[in-house]
C-alpha positions as CSV (number, residue, x, y, z in Angstrom):
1,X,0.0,0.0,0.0
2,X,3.2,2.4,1.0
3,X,4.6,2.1,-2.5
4,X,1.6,2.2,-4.1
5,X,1.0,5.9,-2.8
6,X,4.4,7.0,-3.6
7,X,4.0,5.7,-6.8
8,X,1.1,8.0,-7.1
9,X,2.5,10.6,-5.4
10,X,5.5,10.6,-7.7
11,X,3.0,10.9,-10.9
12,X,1.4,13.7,-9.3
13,X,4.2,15.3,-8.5
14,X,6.0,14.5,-12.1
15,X,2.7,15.5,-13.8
16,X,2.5,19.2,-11.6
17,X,6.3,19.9,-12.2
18,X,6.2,19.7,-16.1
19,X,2.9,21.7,-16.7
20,X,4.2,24.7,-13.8
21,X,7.6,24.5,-15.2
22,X,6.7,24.0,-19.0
23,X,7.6,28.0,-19.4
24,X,10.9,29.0,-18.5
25,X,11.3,31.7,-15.2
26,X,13.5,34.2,-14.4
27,X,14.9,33.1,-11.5
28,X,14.9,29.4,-10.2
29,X,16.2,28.2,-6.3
30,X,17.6,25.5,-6.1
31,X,18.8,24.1,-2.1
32,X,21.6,21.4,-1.7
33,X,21.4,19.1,1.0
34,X,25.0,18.4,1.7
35,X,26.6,15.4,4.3
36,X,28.8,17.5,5.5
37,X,31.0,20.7,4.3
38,X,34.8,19.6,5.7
39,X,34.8,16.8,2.9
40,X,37.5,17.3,0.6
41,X,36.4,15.7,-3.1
42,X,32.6,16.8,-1.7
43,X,34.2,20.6,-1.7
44,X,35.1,19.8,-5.3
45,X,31.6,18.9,-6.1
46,X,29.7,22.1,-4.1
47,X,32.2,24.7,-6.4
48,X,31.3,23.0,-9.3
49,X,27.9,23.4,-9.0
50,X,28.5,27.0,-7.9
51,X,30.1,27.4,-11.3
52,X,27.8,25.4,-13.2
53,X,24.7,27.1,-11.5
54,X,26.5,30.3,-13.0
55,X,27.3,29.4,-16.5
56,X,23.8,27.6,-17.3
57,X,21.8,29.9,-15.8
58,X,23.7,32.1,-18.8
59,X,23.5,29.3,-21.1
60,X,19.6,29.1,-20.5
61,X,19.3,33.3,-20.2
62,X,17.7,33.0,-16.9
63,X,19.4,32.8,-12.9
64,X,19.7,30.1,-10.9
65,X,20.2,31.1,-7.1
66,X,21.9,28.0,-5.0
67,X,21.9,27.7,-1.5
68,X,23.8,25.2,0.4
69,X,23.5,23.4,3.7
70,X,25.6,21.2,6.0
71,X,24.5,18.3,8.0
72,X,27.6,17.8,9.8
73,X,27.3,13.8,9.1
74,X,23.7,13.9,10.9
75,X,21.0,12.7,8.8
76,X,18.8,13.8,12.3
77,X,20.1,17.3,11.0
78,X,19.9,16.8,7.6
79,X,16.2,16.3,8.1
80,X,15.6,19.1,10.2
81,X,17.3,21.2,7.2
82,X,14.6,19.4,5.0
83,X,11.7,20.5,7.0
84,X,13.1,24.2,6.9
85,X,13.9,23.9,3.4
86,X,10.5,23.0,2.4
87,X,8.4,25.9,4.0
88,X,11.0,28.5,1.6
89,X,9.3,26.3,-1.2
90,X,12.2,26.0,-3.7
91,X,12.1,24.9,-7.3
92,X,14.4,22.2,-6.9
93,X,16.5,20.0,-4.0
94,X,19.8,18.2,-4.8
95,X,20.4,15.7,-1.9
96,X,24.0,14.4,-1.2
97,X,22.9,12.0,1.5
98,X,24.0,12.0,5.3
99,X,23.1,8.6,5.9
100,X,22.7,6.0,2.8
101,X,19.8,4.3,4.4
102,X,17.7,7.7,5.2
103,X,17.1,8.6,1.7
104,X,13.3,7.6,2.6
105,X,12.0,10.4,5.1
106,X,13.4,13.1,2.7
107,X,11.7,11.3,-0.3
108,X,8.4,11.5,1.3
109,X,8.6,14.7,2.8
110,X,9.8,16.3,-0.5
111,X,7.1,14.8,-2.9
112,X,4.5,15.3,-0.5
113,X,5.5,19.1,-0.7
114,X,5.3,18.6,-4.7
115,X,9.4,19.1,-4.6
116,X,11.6,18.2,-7.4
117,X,14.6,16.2,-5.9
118,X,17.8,14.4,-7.1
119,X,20.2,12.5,-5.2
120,X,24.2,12.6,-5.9
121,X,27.4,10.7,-4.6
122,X,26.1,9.1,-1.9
123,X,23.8,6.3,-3.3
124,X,20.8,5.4,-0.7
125,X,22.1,1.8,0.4
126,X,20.7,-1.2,-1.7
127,X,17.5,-2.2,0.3
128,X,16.3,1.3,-0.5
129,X,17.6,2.5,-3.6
130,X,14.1,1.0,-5.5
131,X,11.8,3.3,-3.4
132,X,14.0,6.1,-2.6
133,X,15.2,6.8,-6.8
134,X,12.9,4.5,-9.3
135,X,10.1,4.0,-7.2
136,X,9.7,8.0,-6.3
137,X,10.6,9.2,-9.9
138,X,13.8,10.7,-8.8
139,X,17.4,10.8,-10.8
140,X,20.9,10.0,-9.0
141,X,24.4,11.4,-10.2
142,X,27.0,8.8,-8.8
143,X,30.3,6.7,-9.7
144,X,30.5,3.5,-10.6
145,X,31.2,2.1,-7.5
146,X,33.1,-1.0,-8.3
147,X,35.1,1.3,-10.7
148,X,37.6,3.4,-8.4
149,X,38.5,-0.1,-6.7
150,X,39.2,-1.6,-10.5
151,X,41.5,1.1,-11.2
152,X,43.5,0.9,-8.3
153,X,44.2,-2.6,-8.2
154,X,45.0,-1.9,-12.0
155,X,47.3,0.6,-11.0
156,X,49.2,-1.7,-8.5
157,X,49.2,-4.9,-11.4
158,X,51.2,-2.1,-13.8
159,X,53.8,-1.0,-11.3
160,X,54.9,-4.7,-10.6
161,X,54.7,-5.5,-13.8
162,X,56.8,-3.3,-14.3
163,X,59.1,-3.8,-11.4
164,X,58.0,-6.3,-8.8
165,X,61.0,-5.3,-6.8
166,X,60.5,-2.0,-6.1
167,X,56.4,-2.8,-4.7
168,X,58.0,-6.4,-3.0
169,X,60.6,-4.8,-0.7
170,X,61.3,-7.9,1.6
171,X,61.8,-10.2,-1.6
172,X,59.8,-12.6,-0.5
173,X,57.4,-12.9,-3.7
174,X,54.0,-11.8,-2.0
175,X,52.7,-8.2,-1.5
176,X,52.4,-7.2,2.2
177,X,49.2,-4.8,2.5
178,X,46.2,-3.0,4.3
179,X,43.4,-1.4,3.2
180,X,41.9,1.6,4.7
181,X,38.1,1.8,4.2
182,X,35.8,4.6,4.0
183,X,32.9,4.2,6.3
184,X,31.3,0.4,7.0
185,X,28.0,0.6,5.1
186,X,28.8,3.0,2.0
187,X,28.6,1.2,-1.1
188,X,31.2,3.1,-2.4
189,X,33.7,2.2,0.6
190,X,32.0,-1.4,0.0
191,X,33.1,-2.0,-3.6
192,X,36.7,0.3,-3.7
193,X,37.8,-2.4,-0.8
194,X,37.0,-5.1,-2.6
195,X,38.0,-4.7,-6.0
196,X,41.2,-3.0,-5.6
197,X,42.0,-6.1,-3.8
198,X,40.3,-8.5,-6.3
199,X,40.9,-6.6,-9.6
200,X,45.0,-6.8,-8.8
201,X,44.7,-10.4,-7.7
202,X,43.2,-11.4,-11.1
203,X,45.8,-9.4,-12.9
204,X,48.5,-11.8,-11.0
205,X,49.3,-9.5,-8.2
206,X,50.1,-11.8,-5.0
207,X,48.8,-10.1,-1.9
208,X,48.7,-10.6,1.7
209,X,46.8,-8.7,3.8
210,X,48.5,-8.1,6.9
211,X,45.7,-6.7,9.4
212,X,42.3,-6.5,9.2
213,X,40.4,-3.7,7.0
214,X,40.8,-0.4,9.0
215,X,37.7,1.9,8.7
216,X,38.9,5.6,9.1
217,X,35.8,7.6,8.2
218,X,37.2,8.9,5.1
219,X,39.4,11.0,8.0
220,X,42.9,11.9,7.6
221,X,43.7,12.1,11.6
222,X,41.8,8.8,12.0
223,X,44.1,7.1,9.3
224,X,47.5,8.3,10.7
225,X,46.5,7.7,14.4
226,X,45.7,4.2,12.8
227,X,49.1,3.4,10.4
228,X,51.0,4.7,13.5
229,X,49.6,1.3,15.2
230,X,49.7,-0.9,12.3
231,X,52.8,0.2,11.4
232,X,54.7,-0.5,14.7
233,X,52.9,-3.8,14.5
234,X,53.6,-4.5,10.9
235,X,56.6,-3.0,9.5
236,X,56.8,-5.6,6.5
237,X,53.4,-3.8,4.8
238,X,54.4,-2.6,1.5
239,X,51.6,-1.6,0.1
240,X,48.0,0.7,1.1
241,X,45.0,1.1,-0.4
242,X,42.9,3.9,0.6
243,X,39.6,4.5,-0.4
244,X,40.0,7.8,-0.4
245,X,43.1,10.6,-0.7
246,X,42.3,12.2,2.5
247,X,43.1,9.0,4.9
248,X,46.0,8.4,2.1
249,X,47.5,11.9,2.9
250,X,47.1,10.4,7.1
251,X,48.9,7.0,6.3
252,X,51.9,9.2,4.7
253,X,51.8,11.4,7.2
254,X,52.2,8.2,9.9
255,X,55.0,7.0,7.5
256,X,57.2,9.9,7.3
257,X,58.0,9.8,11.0
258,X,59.3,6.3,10.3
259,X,61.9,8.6,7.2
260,X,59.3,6.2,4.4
261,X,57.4,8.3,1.8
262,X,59.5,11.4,2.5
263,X,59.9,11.9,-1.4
264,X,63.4,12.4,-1.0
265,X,65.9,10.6,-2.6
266,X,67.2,7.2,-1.2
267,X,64.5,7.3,1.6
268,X,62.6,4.3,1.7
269,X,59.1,3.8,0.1
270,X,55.9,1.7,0.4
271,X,53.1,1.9,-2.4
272,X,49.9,4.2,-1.4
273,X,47.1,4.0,-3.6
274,X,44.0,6.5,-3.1
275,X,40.9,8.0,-4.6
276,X,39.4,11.4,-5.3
277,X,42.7,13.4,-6.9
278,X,42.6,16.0,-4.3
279,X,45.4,18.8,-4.5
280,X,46.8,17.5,-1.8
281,X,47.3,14.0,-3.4
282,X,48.1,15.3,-6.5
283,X,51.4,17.7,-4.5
284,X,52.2,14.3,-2.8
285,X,52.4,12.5,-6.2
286,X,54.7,14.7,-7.3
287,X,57.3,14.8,-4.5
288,X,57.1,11.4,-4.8
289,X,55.5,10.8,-1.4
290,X,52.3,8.8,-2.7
291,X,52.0,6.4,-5.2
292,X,49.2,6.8,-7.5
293,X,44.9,8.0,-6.8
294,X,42.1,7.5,-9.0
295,X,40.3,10.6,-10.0
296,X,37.2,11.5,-8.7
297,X,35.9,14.3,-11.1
298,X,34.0,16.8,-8.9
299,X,33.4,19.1,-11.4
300,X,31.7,17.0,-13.7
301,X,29.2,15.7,-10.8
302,X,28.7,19.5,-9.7
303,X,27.8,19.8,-13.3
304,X,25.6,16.8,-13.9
305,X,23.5,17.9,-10.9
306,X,23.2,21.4,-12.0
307,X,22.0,20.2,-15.9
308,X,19.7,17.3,-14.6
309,X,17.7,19.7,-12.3
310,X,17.2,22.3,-14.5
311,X,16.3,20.2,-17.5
312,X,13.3,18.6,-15.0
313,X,12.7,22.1,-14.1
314,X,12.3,23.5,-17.8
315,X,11.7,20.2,-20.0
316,X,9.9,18.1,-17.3
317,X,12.3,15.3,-18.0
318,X,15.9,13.9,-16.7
319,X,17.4,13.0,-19.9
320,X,16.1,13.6,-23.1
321,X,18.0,16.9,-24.7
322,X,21.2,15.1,-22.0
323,X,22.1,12.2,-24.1
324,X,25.1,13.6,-26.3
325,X,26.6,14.5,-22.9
326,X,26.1,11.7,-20.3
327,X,25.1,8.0,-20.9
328,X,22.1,6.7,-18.9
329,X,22.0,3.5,-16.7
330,X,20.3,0.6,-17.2
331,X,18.0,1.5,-14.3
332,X,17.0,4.3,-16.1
333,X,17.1,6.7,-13.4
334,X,21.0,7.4,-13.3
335,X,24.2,8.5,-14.3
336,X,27.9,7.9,-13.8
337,X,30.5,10.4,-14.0
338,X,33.7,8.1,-15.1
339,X,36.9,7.8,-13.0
340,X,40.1,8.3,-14.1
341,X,44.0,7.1,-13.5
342,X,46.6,9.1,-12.2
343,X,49.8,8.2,-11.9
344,X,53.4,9.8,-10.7
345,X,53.8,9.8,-15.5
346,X,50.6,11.1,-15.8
347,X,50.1,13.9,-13.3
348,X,53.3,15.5,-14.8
């Protein structure tokens, strides 16, 4: 009974955004819900909507004002902020979620307000994703989540190709590692764990995970307090995958007071792999303190969001008059922006 009033709730609401928005506006406001604002590939992603909102609002001849809030990594708050969102009655809502599995309560607080929504980055988890995107005839903006995972085990299968030596420092044939993981329940964490691990196994990397998998909260402090542990513990590790740049820029930062990953020359070095291509990675990858990331493309997900919304807003569609520019999931209902390799060759 539930999803068959959603359902109907979602064609009402569908059916009333395309005749009141079937004539352009002036002005359109548009609120982001935001998990929280001290991210650092999430930053990427709020300034390039900020552009985006700027240069097709002057593509389309008309303004888009955005307005951005943070839920400090509470979906209690992120709620509240929905609540208080909804009596300004905007145009639109873009929702990077606080809590994968709370996508619901905003769904059925926004539609019963007759609010346009989309969600981005943070995909509700798996048991929801039916009611919370299909099911309420929203549109998500995402990554591939098995695809930031591929890339780095790819990277690690090319460097000892390469040169086993220099990833095998001990000599003894097998590739000592951890693996720092996001958060416990994010698909995204989920899938970058396991197929950086998998995806360099079946290209004939041997690995050996040393410890457990370390969940760091995507936190650089967290992952250094945590490789100062592991490494006093287990100084044969040789290799780290992170599942993000931020804990990768911690597990350095725990290395160099052993003199590893200093970037200077005849220091010693173990192999970090990370995700997102934040400035900070991208410096380290150039001293020659960090390994390799996988590139995270904020800007193109600030866009994405910005083009999907107003295209419901004006054509009362998600992606017909997008499909030169982005290629549709089989759901239907979604998007990928694609990853990206980079490497100490290809970030000079």
């Amino acid at each position: 009974m539930k999803k068959i009033l959603v359902l109907v709730l979602a064609l009402v609401l569908a059916l009333s955004c395309f005749t009141a928005m079937a004539e352009m506006k002036d002005e359109y406001n548009i609120h982001v819900l935001v998990w929280k604002f001290d991210d650092t590939y999430g930053s990427t992603v709020r300034q390039g909507m900020t552009k985006w909102a700027e240069l097709v609002a002057d593509e389309l001849g008309t303004k888009i004002n955005l307005t951005m809030d943070d839920a400090q990594d509470d979906m209690a708050k992120q709620v509240e902020q929905a609540d208080q969102i909804i009596g300004k009655k905007p145009d639109f809502v873009i929702i990077n979620l606080a809590e994968p599995a709370g996508g619901q309560t905003l769904v059925d607080k926004f539609t019963a307000a007759g609010i346009p929504f989309l969600f981005y980055n943070i995909p509700p988890s798996e048991d929801t994703y039916d009611s919370v995107v299909k099911e309420s005839g929203a549109f998500f903006v995402g990554t591939l989540p098995r695809e930031a995972g591929d890339m780095q085990g790819e990277i690690l299968a090319d460097l000892w190709t390469a040169d086993s030596a220099a990833i095998d420092l001990n000599g003894d044939g097998k590739v000592q590692f951890v693996e720092f993981k996001g958060v416990a329940n994010n698909p995204e964490a989920i899938a970058r764990t396991q197929y950086s691990e998998e995806t360099a196994a079946a290209l004939g990397v041997p690995l050996e995970m040393v410890n457990d998998i370390i969940v760091a909260d995507w936190d650089t402090g967290k992952a250094n307090d945590a490789m100062l542990s592991i490494w006093q513990s287990h100084p044969e590790i040789e290799l780290v995958f992170a599942n993000n740049d931020d804990m990768a820029i911690g597990v350095i930062a725990a290395l160099n007071q052993s003199g590893y990953n200093t970037g200077n020359e005849g220091d010693k070095a173990i192999a970090v792999i990370g995700v997102d291509a934040t400035d900070a990675a991208i410096e380290a990858i150039k001293a020659g303190k960090m390994t390799a990331t996988v590139k995270q493309d904020g800007d193109a997900m600030g866009e994405a969001n910005i083009r999907f919304a107003m295209n419901w807003l004006i054509n009362g569609t998600w992606y017909e008059g997008l499909e030169s520019k982005y290629k549709l999931n089989d759901d239907g209902c979604s998007v990928y922006i694609p990853y990206a390799k980079i490497t100490a060759d290809s970030v000079q």
